[in-house]
C-alpha positions in Angstrom: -39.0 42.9 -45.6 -36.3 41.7 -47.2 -33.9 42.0 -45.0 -36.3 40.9 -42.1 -36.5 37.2 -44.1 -32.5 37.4 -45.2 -32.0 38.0 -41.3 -34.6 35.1 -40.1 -33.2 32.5 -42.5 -29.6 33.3 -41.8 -30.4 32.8 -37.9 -32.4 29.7 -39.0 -29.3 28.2 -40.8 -26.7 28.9 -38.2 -29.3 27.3 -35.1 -29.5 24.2 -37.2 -25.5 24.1 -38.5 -24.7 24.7 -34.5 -27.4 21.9 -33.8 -25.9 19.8 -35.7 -22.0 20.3 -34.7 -23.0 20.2 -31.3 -24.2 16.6 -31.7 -21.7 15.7 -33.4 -19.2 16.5 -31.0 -21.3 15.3 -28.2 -20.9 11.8 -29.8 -17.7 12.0 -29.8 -17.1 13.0 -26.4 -19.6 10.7 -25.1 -17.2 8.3 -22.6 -18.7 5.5 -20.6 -18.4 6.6 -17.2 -15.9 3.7 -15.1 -17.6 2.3 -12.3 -16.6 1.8 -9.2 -16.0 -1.4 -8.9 -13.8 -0.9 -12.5 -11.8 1.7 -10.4 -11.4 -0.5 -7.1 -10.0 -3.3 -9.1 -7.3 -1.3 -11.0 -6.2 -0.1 -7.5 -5.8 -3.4 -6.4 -4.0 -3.8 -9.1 -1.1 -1.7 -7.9 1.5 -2.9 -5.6 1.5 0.3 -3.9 -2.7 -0.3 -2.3 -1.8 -4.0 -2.0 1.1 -3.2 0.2 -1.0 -0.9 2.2 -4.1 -2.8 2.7 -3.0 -6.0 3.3 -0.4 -4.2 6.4 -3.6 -2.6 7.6 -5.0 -5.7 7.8 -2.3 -7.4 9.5 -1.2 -4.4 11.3 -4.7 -2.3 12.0 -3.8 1.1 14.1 -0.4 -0.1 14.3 0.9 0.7 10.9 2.3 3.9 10.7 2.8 3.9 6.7 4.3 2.0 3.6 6.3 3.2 1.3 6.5 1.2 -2.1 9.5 2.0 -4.9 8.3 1.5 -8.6 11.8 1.1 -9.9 13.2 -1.7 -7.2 9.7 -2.9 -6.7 11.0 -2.6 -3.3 8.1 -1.9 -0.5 9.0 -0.7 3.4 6.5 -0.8 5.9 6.5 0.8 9.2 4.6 -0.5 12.5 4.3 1.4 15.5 4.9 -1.6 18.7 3.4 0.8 21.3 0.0 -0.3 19.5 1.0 -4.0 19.8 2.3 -4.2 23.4 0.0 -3.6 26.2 2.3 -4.3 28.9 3.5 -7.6 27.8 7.6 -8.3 27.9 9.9 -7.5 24.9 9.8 -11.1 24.0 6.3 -11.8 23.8 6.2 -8.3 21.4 8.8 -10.3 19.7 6.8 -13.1 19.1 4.1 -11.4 18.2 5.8 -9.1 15.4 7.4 -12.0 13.8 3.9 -13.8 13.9 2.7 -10.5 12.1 5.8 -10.7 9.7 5.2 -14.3 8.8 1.3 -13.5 8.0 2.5 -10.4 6.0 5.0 -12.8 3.5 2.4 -15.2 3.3 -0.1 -12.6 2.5 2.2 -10.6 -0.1 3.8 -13.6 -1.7 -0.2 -14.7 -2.9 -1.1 -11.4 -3.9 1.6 -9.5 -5.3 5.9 -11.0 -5.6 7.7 -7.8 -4.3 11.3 -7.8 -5.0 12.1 -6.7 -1.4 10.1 -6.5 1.7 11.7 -4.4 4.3 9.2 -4.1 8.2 10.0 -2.0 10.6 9.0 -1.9 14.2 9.6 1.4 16.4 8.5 2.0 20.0 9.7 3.6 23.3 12.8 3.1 24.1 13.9 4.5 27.8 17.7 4.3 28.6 19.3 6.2 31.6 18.9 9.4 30.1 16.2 9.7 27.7 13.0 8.2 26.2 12.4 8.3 22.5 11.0 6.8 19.6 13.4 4.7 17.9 13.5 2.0 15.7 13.8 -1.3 17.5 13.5 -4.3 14.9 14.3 -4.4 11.1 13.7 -7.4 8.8 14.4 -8.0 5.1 13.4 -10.1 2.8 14.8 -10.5 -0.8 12.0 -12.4 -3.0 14.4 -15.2 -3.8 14.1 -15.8 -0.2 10.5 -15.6 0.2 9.9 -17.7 -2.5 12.3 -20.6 -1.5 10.4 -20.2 2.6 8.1 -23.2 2.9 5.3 -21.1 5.1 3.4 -24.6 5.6 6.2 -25.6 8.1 7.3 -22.1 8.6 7.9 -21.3 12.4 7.7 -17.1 12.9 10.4 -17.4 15.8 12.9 -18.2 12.4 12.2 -14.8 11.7 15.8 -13.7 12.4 17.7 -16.5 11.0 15.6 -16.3 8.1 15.4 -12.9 6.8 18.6 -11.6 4.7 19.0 -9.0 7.0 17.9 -8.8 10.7 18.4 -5.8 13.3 17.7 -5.4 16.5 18.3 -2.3 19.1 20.6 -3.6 21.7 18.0 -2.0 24.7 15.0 -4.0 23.3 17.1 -6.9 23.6 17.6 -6.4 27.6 
């Protein structure tokens, strides 16, 4: 009997000291759970998603991807001009990419200063013996020359003589 009541009030003792630690370290492990809107903020927070969604936004279905560098704060983005084009003449696509550029800066210089903003455009190129892919407009953009741009009177065919470094492929210029 003794044993029996020795056993019980050793089990006893060890439910109620594992009760105990096992509320004590549920209090401290208790975190607040973020929510979602806590999470979507800090995204936005990063240049990274800021890049990305407002070139989704300018770009829709024609943004192939952007790239963002932590260490230059440096961003690339990448549109696809096939998506943009629709038949109209290599000028008018002009137009309409450096409309896109302009809206871009704009866009980027109110929400996050990049150091560099670097867009290319690629589409289908056909020459005499091939059609391919190819990269047919690049445009840079330093900050100091983003800031110093007045966008108000701003006119996006300046695009070229603007931007601290403009390319363009010798066939889209034909």
């Amino acid at each position: 009997m003794k044993k029996f009541l020795l056993s019980t009030l050793t089990l006893i003792s060890i439910l109620v000291l594992g009760g105990c630690s096992e509320s004590e370290g549920s209090e401290e492990e208790e975190v607040p759970e973020e929510s979602e809107d806590t999470t979507e903020e800090k995204e936005a927070d990063i240049p990274e998603s800021t890049a990305n969604k407002i070139s989704r936004e300018i770009f829709g279905d024609a943004l192939i991807d952007t790239e963002y560098y932590e260490a230059s704060n440096h961003v690339n983005i990448y549109v696809n001009l096939n998506n943009l084009s629709d038949g109209l003449t290599n000028n008018m696509i002009k137009t309409e990419a450096y409309s896109d550029v302009t809206n871009l800066l704009i866009a980027l210089q109110n929400e996050y200063a990049f150091d560099d903003v670097y867009v290319e455009f690629e589409t289908t190129l056909v020459n005499h013996y091939e059609e391919r892919k190819d990269k047919v407009i690049a445009i840079d953009f330093e900050k100091e020359t983003i800031e110093r741009v007045d966008f108000d009177n701003f006119l996006s065919p300046d695009i070229p003589n603007e931007a601290d470094h403009y390319w363009e492929h010798p066939l889209f210029s034909e």
